[in-house]
mmCIF entry with sequence, helices, sheets and N, C-alpha, C, O atoms, coordinates in Angstrom:
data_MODEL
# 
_entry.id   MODEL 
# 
_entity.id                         1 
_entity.type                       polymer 
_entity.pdbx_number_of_molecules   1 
# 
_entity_poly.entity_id                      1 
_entity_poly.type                           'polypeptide(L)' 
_entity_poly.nstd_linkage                   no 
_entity_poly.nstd_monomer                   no 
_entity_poly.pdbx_seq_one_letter_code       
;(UNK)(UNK)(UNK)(UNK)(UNK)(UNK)(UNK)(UNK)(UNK)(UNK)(UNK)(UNK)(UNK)(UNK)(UNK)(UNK)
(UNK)(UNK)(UNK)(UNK)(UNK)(UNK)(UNK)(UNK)(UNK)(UNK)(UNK)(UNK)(UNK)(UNK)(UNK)(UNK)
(UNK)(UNK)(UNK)(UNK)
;
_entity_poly.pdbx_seq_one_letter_code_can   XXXXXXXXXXXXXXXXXXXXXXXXXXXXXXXXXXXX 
_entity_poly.pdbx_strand_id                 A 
# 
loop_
_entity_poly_seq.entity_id 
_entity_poly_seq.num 
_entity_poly_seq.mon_id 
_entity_poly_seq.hetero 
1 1  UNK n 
1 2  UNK n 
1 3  UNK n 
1 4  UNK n 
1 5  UNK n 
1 6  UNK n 
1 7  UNK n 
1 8  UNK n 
1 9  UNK n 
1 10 UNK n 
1 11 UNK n 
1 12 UNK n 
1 13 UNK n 
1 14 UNK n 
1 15 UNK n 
1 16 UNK n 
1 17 UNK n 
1 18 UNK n 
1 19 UNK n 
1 20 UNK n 
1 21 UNK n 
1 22 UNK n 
1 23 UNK n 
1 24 UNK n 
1 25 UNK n 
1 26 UNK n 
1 27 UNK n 
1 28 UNK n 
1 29 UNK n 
1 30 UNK n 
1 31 UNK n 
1 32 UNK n 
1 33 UNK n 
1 34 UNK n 
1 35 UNK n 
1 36 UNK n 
# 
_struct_asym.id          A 
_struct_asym.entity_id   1 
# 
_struct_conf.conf_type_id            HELX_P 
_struct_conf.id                      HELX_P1 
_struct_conf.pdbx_PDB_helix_id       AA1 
_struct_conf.beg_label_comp_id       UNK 
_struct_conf.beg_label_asym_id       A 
_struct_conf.beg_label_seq_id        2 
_struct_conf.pdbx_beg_PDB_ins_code   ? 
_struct_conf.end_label_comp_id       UNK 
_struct_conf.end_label_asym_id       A 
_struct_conf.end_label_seq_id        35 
_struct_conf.pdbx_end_PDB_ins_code   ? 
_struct_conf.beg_auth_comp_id        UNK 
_struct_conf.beg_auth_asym_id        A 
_struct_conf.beg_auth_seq_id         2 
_struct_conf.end_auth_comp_id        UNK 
_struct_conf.end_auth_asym_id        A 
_struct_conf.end_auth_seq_id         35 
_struct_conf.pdbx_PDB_helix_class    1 
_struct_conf.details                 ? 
_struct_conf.pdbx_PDB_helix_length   34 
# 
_struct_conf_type.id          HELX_P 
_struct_conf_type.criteria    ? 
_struct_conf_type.reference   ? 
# 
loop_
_atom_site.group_PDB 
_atom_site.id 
_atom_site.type_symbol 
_atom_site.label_atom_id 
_atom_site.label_alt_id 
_atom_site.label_comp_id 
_atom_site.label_asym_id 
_atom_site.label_entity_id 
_atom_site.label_seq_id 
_atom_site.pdbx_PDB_ins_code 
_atom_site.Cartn_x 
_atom_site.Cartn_y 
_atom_site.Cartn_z 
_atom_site.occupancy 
_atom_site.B_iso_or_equiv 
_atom_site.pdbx_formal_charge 
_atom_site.auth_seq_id 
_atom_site.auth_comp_id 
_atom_site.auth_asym_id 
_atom_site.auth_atom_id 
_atom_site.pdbx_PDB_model_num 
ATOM 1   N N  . UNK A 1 1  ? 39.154 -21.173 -16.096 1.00 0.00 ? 1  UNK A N  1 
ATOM 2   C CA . UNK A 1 1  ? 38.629 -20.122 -15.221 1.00 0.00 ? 1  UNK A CA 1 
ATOM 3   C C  . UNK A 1 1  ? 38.151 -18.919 -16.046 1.00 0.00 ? 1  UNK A C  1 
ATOM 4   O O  . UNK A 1 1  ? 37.070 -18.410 -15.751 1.00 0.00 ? 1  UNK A O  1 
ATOM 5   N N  . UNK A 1 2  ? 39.032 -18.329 -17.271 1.00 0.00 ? 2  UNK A N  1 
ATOM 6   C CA . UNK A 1 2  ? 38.281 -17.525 -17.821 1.00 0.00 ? 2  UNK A CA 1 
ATOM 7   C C  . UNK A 1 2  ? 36.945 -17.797 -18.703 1.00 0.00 ? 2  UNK A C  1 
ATOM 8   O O  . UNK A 1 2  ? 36.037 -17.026 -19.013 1.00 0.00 ? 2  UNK A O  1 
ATOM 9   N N  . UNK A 1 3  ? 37.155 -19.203 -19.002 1.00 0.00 ? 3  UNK A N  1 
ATOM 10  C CA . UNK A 1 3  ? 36.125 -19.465 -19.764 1.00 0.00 ? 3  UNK A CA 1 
ATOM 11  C C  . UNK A 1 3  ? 34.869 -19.282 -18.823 1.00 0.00 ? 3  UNK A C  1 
ATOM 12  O O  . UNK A 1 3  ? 33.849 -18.693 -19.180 1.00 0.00 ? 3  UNK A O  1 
ATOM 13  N N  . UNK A 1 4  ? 35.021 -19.737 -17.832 1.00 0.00 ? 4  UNK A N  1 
ATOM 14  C CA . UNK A 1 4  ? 33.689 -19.683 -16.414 1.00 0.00 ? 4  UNK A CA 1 
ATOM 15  C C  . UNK A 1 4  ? 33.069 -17.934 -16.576 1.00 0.00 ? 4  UNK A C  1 
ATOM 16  O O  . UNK A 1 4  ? 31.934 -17.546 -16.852 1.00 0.00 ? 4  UNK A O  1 
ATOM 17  N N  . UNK A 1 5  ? 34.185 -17.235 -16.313 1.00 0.00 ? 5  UNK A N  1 
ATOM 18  C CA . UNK A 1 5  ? 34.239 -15.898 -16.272 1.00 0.00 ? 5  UNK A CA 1 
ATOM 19  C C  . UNK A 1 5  ? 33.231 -15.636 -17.918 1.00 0.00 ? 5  UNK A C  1 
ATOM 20  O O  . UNK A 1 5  ? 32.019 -15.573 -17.709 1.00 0.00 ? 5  UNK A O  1 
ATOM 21  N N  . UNK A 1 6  ? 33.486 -15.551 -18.819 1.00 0.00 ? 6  UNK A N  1 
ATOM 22  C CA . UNK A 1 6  ? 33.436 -15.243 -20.306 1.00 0.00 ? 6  UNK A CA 1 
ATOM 23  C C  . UNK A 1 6  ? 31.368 -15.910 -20.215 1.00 0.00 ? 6  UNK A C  1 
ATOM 24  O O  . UNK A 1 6  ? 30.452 -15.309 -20.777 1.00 0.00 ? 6  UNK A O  1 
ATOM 25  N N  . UNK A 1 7  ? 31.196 -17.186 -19.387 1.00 0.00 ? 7  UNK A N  1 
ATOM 26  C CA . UNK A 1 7  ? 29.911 -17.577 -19.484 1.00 0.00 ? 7  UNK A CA 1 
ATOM 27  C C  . UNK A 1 7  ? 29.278 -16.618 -18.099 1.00 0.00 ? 7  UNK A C  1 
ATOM 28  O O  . UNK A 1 7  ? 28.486 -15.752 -18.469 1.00 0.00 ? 7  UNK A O  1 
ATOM 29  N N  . UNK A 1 8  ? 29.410 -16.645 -17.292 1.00 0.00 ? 8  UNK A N  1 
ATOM 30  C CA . UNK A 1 8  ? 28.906 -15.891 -16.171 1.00 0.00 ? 8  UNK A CA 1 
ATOM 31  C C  . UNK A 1 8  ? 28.434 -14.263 -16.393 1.00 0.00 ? 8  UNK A C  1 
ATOM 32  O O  . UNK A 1 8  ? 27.291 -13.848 -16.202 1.00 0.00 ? 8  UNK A O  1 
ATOM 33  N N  . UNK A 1 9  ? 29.510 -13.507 -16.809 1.00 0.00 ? 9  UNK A N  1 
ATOM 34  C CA . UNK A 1 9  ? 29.877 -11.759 -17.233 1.00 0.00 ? 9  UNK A CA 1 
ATOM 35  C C  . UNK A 1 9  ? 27.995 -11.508 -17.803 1.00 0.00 ? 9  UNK A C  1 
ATOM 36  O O  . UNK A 1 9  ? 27.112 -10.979 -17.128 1.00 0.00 ? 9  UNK A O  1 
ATOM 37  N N  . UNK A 1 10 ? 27.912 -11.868 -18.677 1.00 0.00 ? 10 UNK A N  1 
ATOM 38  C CA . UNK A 1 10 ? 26.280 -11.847 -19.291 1.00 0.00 ? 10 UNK A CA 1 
ATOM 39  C C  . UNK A 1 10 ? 24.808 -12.149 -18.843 1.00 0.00 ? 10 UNK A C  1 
ATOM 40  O O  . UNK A 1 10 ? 23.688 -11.690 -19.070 1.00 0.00 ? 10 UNK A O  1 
ATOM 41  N N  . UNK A 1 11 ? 25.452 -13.302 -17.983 1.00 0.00 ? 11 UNK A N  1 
ATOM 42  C CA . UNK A 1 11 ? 24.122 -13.747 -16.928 1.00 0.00 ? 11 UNK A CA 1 
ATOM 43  C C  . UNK A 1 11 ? 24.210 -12.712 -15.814 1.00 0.00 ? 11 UNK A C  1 
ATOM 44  O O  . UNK A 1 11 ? 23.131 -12.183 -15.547 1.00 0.00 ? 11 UNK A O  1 
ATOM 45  N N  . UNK A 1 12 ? 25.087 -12.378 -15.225 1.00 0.00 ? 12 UNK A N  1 
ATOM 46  C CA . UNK A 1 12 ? 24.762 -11.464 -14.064 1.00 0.00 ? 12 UNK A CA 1 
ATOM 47  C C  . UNK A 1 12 ? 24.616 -9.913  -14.921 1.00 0.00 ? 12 UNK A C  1 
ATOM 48  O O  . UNK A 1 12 ? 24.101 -8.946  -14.361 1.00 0.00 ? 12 UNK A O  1 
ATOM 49  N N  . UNK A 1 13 ? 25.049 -9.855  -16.085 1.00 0.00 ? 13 UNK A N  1 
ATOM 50  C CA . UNK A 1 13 ? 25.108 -8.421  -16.140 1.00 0.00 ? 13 UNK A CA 1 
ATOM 51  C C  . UNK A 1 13 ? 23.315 -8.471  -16.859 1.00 0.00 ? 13 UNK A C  1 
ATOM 52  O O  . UNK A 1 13 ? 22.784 -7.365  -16.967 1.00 0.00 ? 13 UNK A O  1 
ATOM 53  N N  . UNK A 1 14 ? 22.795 -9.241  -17.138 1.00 0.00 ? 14 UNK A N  1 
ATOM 54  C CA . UNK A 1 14 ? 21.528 -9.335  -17.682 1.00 0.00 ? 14 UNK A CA 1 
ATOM 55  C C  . UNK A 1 14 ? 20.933 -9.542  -16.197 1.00 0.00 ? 14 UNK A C  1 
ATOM 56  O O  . UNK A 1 14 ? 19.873 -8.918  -16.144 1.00 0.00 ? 14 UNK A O  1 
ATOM 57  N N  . UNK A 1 15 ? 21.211 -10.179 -14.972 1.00 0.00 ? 15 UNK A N  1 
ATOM 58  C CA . UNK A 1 15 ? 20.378 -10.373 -14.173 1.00 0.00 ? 15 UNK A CA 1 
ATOM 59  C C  . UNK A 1 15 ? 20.099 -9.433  -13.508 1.00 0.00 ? 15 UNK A C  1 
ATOM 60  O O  . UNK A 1 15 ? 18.969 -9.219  -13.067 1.00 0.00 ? 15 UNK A O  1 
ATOM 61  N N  . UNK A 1 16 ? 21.741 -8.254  -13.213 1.00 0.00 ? 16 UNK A N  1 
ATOM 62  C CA . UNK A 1 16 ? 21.357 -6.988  -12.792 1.00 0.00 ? 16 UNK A CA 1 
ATOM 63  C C  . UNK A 1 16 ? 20.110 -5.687  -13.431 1.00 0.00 ? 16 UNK A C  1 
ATOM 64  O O  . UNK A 1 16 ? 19.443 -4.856  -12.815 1.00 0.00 ? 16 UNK A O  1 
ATOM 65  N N  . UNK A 1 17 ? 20.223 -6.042  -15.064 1.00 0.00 ? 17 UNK A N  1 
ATOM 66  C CA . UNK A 1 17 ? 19.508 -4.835  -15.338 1.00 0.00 ? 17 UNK A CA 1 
ATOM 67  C C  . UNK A 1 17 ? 18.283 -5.595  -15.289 1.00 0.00 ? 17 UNK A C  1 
ATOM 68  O O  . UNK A 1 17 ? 17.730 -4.848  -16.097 1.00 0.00 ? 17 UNK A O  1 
ATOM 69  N N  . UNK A 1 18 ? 17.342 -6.490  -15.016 1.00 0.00 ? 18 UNK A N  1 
ATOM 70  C CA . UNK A 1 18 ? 16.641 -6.773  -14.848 1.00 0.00 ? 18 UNK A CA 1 
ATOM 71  C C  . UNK A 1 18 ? 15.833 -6.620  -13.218 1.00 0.00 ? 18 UNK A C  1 
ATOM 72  O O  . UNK A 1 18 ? 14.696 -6.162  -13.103 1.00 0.00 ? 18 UNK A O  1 
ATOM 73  N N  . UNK A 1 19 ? 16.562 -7.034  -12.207 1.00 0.00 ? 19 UNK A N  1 
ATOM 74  C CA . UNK A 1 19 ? 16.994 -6.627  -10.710 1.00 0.00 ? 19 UNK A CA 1 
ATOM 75  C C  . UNK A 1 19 ? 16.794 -4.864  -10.717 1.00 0.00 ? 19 UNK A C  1 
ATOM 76  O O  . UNK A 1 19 ? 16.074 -4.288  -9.901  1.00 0.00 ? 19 UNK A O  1 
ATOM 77  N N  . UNK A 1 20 ? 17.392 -4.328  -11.539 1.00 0.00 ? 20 UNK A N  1 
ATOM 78  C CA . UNK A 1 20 ? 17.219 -2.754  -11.554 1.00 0.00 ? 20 UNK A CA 1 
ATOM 79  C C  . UNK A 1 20 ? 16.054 -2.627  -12.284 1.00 0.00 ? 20 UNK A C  1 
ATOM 80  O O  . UNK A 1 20 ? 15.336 -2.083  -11.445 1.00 0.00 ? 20 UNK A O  1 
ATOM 81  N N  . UNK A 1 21 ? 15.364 -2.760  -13.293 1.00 0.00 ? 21 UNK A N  1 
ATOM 82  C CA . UNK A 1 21 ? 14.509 -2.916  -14.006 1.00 0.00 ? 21 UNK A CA 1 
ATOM 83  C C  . UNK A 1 21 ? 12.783 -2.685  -12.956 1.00 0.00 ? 21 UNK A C  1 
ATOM 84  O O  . UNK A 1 21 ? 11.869 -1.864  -13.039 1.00 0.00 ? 21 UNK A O  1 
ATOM 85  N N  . UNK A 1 22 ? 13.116 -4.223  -11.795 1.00 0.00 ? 22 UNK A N  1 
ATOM 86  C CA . UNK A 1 22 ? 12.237 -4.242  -11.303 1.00 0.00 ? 22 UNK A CA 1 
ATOM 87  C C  . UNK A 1 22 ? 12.428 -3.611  -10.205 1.00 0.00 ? 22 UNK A C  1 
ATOM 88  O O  . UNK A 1 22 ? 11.470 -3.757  -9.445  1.00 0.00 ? 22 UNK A O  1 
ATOM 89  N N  . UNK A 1 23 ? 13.771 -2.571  -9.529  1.00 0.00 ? 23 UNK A N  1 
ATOM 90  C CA . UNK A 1 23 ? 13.325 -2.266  -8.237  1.00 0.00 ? 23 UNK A CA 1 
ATOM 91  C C  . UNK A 1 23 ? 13.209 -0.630  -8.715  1.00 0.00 ? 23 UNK A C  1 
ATOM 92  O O  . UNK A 1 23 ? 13.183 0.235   -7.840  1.00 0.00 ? 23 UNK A O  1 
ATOM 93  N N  . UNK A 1 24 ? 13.156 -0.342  -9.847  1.00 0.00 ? 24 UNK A N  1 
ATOM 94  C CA . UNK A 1 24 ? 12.518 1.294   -10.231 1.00 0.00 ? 24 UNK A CA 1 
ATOM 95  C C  . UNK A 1 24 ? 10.897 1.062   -10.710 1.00 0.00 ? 24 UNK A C  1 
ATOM 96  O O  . UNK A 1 24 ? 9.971  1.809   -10.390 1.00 0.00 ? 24 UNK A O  1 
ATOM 97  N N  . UNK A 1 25 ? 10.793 -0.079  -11.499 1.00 0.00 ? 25 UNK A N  1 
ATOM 98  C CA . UNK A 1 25 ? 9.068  -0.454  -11.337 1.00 0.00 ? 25 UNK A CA 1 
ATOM 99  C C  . UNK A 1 25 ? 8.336  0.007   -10.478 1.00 0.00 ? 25 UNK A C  1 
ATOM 100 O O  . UNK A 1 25 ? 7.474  0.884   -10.536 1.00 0.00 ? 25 UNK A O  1 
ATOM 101 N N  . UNK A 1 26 ? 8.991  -1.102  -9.019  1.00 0.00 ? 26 UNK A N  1 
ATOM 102 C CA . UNK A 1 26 ? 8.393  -1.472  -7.455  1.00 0.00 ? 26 UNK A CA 1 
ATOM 103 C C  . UNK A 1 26 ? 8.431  0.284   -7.236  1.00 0.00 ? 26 UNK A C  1 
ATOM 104 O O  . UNK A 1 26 ? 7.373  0.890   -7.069  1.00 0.00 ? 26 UNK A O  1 
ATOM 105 N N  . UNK A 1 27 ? 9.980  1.121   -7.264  1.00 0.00 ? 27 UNK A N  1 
ATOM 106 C CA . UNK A 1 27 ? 9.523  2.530   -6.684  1.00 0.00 ? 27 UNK A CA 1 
ATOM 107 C C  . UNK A 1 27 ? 8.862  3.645   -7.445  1.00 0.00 ? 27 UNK A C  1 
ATOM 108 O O  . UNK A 1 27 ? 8.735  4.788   -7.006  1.00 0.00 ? 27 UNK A O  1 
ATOM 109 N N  . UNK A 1 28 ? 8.371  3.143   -8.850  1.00 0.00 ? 28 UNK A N  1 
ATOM 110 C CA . UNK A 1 28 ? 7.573  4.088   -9.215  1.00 0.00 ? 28 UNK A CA 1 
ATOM 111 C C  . UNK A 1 28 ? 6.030  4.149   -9.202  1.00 0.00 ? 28 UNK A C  1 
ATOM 112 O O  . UNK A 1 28 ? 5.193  5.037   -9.363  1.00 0.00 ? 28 UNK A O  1 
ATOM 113 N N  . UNK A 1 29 ? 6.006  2.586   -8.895  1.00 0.00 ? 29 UNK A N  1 
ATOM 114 C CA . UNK A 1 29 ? 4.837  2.210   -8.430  1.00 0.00 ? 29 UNK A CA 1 
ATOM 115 C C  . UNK A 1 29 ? 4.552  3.463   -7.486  1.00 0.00 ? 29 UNK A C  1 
ATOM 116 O O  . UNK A 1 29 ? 4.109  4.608   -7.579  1.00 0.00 ? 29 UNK A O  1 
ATOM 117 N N  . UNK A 1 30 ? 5.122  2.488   -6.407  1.00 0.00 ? 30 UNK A N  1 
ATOM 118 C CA . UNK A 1 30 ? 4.945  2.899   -4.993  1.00 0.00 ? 30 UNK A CA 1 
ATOM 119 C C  . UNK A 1 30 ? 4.349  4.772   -5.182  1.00 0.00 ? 30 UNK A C  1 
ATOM 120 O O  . UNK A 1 30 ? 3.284  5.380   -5.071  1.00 0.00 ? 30 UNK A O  1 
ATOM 121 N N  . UNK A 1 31 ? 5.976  5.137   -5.563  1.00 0.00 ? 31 UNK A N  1 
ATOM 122 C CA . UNK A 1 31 ? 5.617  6.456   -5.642  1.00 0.00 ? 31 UNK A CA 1 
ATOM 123 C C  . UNK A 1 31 ? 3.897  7.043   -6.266  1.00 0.00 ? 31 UNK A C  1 
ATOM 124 O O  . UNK A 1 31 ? 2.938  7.378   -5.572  1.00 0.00 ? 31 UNK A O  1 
ATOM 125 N N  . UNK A 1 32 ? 3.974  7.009   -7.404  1.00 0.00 ? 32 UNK A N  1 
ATOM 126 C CA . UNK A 1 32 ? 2.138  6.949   -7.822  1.00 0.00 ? 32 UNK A CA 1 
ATOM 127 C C  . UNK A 1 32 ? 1.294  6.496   -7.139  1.00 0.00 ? 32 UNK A C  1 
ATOM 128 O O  . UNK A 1 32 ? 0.334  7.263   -7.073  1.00 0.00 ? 32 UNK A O  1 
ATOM 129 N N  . UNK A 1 33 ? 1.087  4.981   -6.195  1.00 0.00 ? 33 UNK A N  1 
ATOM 130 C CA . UNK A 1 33 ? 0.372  4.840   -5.228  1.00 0.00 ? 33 UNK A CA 1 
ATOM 131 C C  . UNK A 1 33 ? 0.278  6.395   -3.893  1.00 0.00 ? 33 UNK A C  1 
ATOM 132 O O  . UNK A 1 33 ? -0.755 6.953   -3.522  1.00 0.00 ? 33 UNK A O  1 
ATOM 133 N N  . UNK A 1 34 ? 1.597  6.690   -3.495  1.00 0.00 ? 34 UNK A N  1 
ATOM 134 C CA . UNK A 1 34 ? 1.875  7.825   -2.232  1.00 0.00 ? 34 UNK A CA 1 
ATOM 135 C C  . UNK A 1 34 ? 1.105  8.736   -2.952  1.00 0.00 ? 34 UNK A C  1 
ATOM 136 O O  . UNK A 1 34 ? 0.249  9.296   -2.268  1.00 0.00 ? 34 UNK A O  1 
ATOM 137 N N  . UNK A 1 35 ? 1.149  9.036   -4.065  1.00 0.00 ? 35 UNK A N  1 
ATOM 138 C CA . UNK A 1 35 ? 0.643  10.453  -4.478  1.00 0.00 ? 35 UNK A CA 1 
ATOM 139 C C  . UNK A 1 35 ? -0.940 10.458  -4.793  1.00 0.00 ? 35 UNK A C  1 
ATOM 140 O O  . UNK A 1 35 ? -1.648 11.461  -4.705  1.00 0.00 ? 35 UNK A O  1 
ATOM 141 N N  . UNK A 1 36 ? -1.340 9.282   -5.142  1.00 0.00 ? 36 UNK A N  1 
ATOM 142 C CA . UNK A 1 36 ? -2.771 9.465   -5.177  1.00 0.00 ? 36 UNK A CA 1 
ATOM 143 C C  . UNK A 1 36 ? -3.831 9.248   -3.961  1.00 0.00 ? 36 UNK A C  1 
ATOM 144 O O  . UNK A 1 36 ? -5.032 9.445   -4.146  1.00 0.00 ? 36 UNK A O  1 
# 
């Protein structure tokens, strides 16, 4: 079980900053689209 844990910890913590990555993209987009 920890070993599961020890392989998993990296994939989600890489999948999150990626997930965050793209939903400040999507709102800075956006934002620059609103403003022009």
């Amino acid at each position: 079980m920890e070993n599961l844990k020890a392989v998993l910890t990296p994939i989600i913590d890489r999948g999150l900053r990626i997930v965050g990555a793209v939903s400040l993209a999507v709102i800075a987009g956006f934002l620059v689209w609103w403003l022009l």
